[in-house]
DRENDOVEX-160880 format. One line per field, with one value per atom (N, C-alpha, C): atom name; x, y, z negated; residue in three letters. Coordinates in Angstrom, 3 decimals. Atoms other than C-alpha are relative to their C-alpha. Example, Ala and Ser with C-alpha at 12.3 -4.5 7.8 and 13.67 -1.06 7.14 Angstrom:
<rs>
name = N, CA, C, N, CA, C
X = 0.890, 12.300, 0.900, -0.820, 13.670, -0.770
Y = -1.190, -4.500, 1.200, -1.190, -1.060, 1.090
Z = 0.000, -7.800, 0.000, 0.060, -7.140, -0.730
resn = ALA, ALA, ALA, SER, SER, SER
</rs>
This chain:
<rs>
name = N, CA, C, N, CA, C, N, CA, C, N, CA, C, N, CA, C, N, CA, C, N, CA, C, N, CA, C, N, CA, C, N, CA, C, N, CA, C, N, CA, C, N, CA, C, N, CA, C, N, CA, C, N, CA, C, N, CA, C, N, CA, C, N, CA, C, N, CA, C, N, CA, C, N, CA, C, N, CA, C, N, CA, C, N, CA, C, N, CA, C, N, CA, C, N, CA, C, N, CA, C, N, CA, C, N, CA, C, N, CA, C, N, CA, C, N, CA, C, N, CA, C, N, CA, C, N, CA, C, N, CA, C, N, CA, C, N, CA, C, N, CA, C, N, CA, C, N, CA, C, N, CA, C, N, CA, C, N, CA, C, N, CA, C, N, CA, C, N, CA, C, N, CA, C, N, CA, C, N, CA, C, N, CA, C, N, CA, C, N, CA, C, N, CA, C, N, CA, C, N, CA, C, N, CA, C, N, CA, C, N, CA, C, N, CA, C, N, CA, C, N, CA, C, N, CA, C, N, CA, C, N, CA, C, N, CA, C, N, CA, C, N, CA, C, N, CA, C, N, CA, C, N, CA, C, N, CA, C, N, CA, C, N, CA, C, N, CA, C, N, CA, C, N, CA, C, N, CA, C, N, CA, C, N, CA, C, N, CA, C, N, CA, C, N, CA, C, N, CA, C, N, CA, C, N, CA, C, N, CA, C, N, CA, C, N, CA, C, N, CA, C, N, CA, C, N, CA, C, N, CA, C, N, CA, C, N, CA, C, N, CA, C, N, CA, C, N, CA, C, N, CA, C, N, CA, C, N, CA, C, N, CA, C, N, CA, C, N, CA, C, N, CA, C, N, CA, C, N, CA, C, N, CA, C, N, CA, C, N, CA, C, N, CA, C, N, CA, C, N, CA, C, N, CA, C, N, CA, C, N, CA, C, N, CA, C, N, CA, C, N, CA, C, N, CA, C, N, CA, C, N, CA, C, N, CA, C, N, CA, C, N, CA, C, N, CA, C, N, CA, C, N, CA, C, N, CA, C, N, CA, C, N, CA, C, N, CA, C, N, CA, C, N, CA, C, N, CA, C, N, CA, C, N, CA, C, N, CA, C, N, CA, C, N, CA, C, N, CA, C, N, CA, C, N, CA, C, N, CA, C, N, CA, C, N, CA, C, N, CA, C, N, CA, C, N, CA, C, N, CA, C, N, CA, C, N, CA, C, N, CA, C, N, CA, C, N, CA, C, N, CA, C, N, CA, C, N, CA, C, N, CA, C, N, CA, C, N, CA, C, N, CA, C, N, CA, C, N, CA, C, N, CA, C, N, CA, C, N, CA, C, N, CA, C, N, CA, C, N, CA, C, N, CA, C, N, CA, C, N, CA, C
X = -1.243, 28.374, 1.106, -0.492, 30.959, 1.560, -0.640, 34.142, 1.739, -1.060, 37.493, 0.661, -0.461, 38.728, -1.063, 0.967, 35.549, 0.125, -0.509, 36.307, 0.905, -1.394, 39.829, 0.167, 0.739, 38.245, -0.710, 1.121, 35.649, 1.046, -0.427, 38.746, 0.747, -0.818, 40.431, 0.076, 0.320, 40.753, 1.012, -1.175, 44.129, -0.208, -0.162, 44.493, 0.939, -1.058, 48.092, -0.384, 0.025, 48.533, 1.519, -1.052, 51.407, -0.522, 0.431, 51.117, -0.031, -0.446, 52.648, -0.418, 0.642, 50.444, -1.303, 1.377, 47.684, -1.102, 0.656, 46.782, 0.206, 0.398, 47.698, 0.037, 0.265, 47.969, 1.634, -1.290, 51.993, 0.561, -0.813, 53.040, 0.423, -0.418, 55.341, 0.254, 0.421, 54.325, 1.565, -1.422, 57.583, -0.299, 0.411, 56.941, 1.435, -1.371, 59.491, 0.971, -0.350, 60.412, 0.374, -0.283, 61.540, -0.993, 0.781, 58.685, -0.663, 0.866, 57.038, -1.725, 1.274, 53.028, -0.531, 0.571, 50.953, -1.742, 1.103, 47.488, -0.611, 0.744, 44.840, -1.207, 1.284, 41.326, -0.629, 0.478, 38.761, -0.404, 0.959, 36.419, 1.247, -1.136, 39.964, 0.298, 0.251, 40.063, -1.389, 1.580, 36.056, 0.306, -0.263, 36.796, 0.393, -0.806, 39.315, -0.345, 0.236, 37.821, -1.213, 0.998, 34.733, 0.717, -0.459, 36.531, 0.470, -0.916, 38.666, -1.343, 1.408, 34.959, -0.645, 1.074, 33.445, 1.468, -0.789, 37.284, 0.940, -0.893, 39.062, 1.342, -1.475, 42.756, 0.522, -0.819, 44.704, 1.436, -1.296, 48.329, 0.771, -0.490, 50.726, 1.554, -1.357, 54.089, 0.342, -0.237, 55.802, 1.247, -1.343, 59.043, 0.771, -0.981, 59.547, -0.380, 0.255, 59.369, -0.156, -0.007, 57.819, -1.336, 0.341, 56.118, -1.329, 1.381, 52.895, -0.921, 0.724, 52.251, -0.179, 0.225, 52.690, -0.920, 1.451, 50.229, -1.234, 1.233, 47.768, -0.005, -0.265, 48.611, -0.928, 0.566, 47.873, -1.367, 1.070, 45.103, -1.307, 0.555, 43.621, -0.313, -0.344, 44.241, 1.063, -0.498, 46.657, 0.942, -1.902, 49.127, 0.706, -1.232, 50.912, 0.583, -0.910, 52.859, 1.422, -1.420, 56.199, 0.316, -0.750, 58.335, 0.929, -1.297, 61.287, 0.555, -0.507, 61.259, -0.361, 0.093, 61.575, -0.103, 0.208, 61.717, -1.105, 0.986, 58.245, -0.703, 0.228, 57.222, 0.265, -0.263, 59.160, -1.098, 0.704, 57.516, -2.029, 1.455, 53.917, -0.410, -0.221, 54.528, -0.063, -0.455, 55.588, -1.470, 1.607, 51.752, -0.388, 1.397, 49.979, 0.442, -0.149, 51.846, -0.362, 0.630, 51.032, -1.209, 1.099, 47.760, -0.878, 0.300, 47.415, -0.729, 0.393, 46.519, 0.791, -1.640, 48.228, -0.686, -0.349, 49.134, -1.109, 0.872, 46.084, -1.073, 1.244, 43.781, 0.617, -0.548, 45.880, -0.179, -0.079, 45.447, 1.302, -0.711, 48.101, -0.824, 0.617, 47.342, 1.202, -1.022, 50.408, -0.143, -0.139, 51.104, 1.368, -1.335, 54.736, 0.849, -1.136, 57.836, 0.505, -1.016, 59.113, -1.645, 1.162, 55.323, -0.232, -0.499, 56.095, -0.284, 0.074, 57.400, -0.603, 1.167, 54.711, -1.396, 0.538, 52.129, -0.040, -0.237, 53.161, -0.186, 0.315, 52.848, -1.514, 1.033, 49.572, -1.088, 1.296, 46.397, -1.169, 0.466, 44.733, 0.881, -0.766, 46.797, -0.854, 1.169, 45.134, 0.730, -0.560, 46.064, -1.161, 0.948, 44.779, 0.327, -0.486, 45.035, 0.999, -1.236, 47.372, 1.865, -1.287, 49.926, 0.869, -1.030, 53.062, -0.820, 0.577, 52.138, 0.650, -0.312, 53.898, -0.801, 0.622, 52.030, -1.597, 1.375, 48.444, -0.028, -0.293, 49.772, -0.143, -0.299, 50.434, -1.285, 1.268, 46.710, -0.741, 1.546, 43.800, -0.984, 0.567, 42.044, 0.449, -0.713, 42.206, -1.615, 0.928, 40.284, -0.533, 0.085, 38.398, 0.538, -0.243, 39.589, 1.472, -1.138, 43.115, 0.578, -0.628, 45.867, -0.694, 0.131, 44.753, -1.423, 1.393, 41.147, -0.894, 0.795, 39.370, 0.077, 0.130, 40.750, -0.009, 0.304, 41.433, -1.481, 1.253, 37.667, -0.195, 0.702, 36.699, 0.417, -0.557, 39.034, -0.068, 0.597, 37.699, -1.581, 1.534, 33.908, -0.437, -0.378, 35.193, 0.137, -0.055, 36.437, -1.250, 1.056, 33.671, -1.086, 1.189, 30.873, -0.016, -0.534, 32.767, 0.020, 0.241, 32.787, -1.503, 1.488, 29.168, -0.472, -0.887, 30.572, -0.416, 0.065, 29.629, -1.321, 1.360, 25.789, 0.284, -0.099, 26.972, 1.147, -1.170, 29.866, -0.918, 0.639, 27.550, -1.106, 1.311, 24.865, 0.317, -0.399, 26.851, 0.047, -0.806, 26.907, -1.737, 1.623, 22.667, -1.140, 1.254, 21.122, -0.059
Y = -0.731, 63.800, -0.940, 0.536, 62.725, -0.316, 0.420, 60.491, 1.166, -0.292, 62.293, -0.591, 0.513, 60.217, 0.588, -0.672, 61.260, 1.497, -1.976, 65.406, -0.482, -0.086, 64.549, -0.230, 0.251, 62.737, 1.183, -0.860, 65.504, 1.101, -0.665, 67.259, -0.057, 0.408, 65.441, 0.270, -0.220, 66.041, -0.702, 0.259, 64.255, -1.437, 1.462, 60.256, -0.651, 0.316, 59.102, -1.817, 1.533, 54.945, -0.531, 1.237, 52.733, -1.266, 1.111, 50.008, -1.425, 1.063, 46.460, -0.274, 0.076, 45.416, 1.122, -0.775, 48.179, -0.223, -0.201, 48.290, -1.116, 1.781, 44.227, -0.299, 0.975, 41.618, 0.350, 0.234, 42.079, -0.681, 1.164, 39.212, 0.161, -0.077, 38.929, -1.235, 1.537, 36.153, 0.148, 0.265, 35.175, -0.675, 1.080, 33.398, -0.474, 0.919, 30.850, 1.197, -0.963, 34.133, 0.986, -1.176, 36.288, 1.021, -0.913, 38.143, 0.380, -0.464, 40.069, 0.208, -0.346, 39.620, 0.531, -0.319, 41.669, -0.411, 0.237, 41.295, 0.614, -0.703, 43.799, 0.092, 0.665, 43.817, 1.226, -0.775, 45.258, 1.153, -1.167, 47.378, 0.731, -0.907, 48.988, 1.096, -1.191, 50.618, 0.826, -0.909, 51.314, 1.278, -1.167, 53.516, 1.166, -0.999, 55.037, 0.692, -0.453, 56.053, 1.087, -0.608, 56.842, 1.624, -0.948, 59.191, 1.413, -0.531, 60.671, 0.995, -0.399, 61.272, 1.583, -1.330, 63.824, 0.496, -1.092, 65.458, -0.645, 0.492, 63.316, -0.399, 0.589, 63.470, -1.008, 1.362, 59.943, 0.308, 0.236, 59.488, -1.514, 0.791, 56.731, 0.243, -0.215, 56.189, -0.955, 1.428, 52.919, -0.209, 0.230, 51.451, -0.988, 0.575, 49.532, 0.016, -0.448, 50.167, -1.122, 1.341, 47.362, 0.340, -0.201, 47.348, -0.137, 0.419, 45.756, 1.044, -0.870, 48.658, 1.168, -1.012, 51.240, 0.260, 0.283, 49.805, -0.193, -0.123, 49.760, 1.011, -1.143, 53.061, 1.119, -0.610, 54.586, -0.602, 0.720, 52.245, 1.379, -0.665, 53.978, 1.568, -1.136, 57.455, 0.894, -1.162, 58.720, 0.953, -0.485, 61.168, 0.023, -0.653, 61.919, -1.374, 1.992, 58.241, 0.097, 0.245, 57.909, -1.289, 1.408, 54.486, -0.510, -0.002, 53.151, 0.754, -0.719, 55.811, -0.591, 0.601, 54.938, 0.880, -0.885, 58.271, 0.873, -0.772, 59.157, 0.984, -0.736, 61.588, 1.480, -0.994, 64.625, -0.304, -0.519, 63.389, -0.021, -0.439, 63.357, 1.768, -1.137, 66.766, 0.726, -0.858, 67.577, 0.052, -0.228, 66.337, 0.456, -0.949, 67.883, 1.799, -1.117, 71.102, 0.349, 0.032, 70.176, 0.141, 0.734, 69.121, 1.518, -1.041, 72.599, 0.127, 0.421, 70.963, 0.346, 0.073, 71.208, -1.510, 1.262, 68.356, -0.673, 0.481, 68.216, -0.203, 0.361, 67.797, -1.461, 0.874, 64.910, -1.158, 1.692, 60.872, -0.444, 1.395, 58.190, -0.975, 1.612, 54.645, -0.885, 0.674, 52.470, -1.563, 0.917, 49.081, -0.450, 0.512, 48.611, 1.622, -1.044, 50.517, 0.875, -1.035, 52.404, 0.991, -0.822, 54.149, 0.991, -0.738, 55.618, 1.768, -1.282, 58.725, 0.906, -0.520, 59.647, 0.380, -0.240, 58.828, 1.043, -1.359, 61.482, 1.357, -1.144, 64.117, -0.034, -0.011, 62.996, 0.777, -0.283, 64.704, -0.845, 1.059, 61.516, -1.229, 1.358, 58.058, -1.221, 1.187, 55.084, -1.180, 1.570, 51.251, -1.088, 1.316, 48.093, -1.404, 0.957, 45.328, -0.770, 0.294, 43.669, 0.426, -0.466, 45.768, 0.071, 0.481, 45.976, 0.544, -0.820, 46.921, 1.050, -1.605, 49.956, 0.752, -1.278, 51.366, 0.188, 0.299, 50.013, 0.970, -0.941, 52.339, 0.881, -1.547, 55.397, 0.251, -0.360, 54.914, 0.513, -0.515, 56.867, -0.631, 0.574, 54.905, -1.287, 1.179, 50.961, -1.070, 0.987, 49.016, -1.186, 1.503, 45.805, -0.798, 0.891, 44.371, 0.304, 0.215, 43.368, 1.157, -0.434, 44.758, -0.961, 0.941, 44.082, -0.670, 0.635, 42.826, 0.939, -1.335, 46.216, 0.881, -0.441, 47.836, 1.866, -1.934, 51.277, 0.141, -0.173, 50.873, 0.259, -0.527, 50.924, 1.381, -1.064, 53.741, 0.971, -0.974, 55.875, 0.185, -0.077, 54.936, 1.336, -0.657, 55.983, 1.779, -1.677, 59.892, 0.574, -0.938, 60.481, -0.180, 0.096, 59.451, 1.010, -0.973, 61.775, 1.572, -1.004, 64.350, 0.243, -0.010, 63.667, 0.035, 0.590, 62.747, -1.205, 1.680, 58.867, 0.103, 0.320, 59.447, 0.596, -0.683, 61.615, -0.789, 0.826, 59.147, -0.962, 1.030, 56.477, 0.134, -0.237, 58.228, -0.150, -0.342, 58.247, -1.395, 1.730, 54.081, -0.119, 1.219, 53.711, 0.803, -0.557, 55.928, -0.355
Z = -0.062, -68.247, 0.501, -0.399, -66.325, -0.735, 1.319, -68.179, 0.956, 0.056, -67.493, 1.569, -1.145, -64.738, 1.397, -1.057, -62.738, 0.204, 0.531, -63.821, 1.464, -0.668, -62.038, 1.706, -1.396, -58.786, 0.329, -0.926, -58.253, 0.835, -0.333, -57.237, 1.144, -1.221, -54.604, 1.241, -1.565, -51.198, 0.935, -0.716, -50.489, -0.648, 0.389, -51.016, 0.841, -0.507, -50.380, -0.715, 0.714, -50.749, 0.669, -0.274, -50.876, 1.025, -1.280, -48.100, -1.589, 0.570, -50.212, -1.380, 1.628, -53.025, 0.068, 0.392, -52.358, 1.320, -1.061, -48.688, 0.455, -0.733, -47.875, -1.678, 0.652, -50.629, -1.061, 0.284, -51.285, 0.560, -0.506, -49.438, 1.338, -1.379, -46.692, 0.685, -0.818, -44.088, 1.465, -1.051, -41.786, 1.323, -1.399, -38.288, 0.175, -0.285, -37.006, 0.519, -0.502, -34.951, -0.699, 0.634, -37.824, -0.494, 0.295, -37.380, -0.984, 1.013, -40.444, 0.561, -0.641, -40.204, -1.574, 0.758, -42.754, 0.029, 0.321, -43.825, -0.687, 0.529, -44.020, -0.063, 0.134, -45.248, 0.622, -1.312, -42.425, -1.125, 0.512, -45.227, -0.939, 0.347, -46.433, 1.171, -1.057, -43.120, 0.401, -0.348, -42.637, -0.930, 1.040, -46.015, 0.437, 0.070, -44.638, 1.132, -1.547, -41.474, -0.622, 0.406, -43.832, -0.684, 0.780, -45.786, 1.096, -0.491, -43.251, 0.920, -0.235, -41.605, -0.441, 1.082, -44.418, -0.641, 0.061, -44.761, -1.074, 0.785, -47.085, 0.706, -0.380, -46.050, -0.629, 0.349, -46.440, 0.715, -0.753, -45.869, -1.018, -0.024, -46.308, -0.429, 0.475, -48.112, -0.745, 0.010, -48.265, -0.254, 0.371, -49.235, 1.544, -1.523, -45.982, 1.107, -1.487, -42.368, 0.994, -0.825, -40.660, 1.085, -1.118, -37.122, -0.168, 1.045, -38.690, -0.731, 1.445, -41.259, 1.202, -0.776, -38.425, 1.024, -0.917, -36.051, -0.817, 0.495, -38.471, -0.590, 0.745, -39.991, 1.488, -1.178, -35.876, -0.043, -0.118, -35.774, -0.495, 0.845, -38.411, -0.274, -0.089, -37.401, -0.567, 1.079, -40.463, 0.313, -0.182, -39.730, -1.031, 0.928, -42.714, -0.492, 0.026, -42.721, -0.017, -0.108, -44.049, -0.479, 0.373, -44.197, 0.115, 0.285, -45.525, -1.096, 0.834, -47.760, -1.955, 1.462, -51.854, -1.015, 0.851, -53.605, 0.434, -0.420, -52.958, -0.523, 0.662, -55.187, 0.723, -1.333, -52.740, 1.179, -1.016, -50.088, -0.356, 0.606, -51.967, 0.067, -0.265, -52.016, 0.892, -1.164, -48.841, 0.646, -0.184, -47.956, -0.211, 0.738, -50.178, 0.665, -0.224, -49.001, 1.812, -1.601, -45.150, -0.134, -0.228, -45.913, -1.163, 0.495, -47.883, -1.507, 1.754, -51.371, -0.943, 1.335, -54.726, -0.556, 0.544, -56.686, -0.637, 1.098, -58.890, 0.656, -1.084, -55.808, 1.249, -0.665, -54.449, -0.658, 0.314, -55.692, 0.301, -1.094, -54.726, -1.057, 0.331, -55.616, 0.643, 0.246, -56.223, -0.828, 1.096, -57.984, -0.362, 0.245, -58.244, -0.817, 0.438, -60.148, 1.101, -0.956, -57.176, 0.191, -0.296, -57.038, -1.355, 1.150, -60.943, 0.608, 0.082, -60.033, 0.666, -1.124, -57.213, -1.032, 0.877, -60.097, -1.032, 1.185, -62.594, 0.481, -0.095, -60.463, 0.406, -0.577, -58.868, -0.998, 0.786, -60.167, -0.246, 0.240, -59.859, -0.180, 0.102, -60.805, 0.256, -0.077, -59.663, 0.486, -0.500, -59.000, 0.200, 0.164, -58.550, -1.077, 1.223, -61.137, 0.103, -0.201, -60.156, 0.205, -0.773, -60.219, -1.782, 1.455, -62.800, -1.218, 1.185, -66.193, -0.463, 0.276, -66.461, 1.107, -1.315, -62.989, -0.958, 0.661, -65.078, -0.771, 1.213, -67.963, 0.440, -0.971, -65.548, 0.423, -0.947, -64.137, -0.508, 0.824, -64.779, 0.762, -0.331, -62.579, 0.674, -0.543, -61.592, 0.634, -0.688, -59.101, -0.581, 0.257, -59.778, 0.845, -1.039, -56.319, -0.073, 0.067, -56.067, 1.433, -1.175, -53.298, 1.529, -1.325, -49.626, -0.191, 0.021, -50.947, -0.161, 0.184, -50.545, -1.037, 0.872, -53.463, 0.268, -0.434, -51.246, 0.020, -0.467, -50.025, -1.536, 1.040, -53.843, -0.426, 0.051, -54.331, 0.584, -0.713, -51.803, -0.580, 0.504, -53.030, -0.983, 1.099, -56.207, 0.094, -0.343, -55.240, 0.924, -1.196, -52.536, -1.019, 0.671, -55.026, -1.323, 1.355, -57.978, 1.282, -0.615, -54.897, 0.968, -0.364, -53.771, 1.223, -1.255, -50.481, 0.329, -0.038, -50.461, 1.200, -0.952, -48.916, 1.091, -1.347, -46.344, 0.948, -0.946, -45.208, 0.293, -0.813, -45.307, 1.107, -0.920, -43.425, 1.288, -1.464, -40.021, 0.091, -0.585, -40.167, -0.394, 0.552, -41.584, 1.165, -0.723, -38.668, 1.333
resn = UNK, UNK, UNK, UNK, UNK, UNK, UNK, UNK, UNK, UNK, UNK, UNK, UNK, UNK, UNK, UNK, UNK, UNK, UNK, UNK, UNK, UNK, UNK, UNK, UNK, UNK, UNK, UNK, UNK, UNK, UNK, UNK, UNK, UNK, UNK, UNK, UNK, UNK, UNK, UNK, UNK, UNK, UNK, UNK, UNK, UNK, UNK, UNK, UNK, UNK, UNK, UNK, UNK, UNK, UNK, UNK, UNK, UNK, UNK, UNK, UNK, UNK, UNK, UNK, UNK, UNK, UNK, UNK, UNK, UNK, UNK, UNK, UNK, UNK, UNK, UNK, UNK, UNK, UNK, UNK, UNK, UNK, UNK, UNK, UNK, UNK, UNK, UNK, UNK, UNK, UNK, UNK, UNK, UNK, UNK, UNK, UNK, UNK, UNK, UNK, UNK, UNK, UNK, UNK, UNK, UNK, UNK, UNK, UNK, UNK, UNK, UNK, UNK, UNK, UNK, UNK, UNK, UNK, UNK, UNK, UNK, UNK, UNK, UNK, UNK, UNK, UNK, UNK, UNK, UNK, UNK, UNK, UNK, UNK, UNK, UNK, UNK, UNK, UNK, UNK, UNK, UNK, UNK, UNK, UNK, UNK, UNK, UNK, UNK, UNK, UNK, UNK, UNK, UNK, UNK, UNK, UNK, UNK, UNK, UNK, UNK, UNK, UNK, UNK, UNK, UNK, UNK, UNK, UNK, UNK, UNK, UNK, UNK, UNK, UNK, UNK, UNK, UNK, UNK, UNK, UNK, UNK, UNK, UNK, UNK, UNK, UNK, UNK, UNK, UNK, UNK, UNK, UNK, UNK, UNK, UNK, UNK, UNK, UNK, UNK, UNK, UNK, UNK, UNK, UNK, UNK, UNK, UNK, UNK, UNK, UNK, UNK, UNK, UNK, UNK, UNK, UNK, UNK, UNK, UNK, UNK, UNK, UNK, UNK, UNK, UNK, UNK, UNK, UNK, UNK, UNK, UNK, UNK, UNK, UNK, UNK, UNK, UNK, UNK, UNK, UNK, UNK, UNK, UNK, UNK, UNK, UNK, UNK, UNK, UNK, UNK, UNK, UNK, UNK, UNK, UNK, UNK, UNK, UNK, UNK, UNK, UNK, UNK, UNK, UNK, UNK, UNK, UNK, UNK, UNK, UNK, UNK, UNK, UNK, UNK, UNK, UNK, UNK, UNK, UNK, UNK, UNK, UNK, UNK, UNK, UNK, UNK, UNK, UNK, UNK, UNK, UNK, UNK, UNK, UNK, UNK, UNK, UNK, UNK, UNK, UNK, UNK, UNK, UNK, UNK, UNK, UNK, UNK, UNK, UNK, UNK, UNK, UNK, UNK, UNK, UNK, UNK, UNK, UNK, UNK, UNK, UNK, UNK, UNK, UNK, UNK, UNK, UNK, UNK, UNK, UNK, UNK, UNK, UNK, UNK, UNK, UNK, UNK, UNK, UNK, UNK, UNK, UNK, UNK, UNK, UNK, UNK, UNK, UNK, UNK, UNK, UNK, UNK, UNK, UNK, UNK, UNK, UNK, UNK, UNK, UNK, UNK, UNK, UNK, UNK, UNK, UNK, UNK, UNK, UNK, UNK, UNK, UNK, UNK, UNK, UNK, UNK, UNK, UNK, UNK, UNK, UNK, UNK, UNK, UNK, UNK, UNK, UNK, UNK, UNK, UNK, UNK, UNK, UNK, UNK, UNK, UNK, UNK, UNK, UNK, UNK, UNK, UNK, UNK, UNK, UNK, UNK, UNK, UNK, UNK, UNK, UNK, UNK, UNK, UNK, UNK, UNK, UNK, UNK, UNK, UNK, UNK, UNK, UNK, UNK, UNK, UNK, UNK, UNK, UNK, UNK, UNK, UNK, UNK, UNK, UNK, UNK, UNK, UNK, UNK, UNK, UNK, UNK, UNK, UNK, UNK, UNK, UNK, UNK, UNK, UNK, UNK, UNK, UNK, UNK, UNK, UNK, UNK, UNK, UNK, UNK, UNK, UNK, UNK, UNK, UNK, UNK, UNK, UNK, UNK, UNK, UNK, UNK, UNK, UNK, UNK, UNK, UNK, UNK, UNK, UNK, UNK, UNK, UNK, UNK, UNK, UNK, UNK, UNK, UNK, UNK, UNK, UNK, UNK, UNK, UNK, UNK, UNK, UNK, UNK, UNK, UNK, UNK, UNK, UNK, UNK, UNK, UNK, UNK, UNK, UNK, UNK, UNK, UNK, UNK, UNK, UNK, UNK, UNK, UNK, UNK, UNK, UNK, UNK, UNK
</rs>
C-alpha cells in the first residue's frame, strides 16, 4: 500500500520548479565581465525531457531573470517559464489553469522562503534538503540529492514511478 506522499504523486501531471537552489546548486558564479554563469546538472534535464516525453507538464518560476536560466529553460523545451517574478503562488495557478490541471494535480519543488506560498497551495510539496527549514516543514516530499545535483531528476523518478510512467519513459532511451 502506497504511503501518503505516493497517494498524492499518483496524481500529478503538472511539475512547476524554482530555478536557484533546486534546478542549479544556489550559487551565483560572477566573471571578471559581470557576467552571471549558472550551473546545471545534465540528468536534471534528461528527466525533464523524460517526463515531458510520457506527458508530464514542467514549468518554471524563479525569483530572478537571468540570461543563463532562460537558455536553459528553451534548451529544455518548457513553456510555461516565468522570471523575476516573487509572488509565485498566482502564477502557479495561472499554469495549472493553462495547462488545464487543478491544484491538487500540480507539484512545485522549492527550497527557499519566497517558494512558501506556492507550496501551500500545491497538491504535492516537495524540496530538496538543503533547503530552509521552514520549506523542509512545508514538504511532503524531499530529495536525497541536493539543488543542481539531480534532485529534479529524483523528483521526476519519484511522480512517474507513483504514476507508473517511469518504464515507459525509460523505454524510449533502452531500445
Amino acid at each position: 500500500m502506497p504511503d501518503n506522499t505516493t497517494k498524492l504523486a499518483q496524481n500529478i501531471k503538472l511539475l512547476v520548479l524554482d530555478v536557484d537552489g533546486v534546478l542549479t546548486d544556489g550559487g551565483l558564479y560572477y566573471g571578471d565581465d559581470g557576467i552571471v554563469m549558472k550551473r546545471f546538472h545534465v540528468q536534471d534535464g534528461l528527466g525533464i525531457k523524460l517526463a515531458q516525453a510520457v506527458g508530464l507538464e514542467i514549468g518554471v518560476i524563479t525569483g530572478l531573470n537571468q540570461k543563463p536560466v532562460e537558455k536553459r529553460i528553451r534548451e529544455l523545451g518548457i513553456a510555461h517559464y516565468y522570471a523575476g517574478k516573487h509572488d509565485k503562488a498566482p502564477l502557479f495557478e495561472e499554469i495549472c489553469e493553462n495547462v488545464g490541471v487543478s491544484l491538487s494535480e500540480a507539484a512545485f519543488m522549492g527550497d527557499d522562503w519566497i517558494d512558501l506560498g506556492v507550496m501551500n497551495v500545491a497538491g504535492l510539496a516537495m524540496s530538496v534538503p538543503n533547503g530552509v527549514p521552514e520549506v523542509i516543514e512545508a514538504a511532503d516530499w524531499i530529495s536525497t540529492r541536493k539543488g543542481g545535483d539531480g534532485a529534479v531528476r529524483e523528483a521526476i523518478a519519484f511522480i512517474l514511478e507513483a504514476r507508473g510512467l517511469k518504464d515507459k519513459a525509460l523505454k524510449q532511451w533502452a531500445e
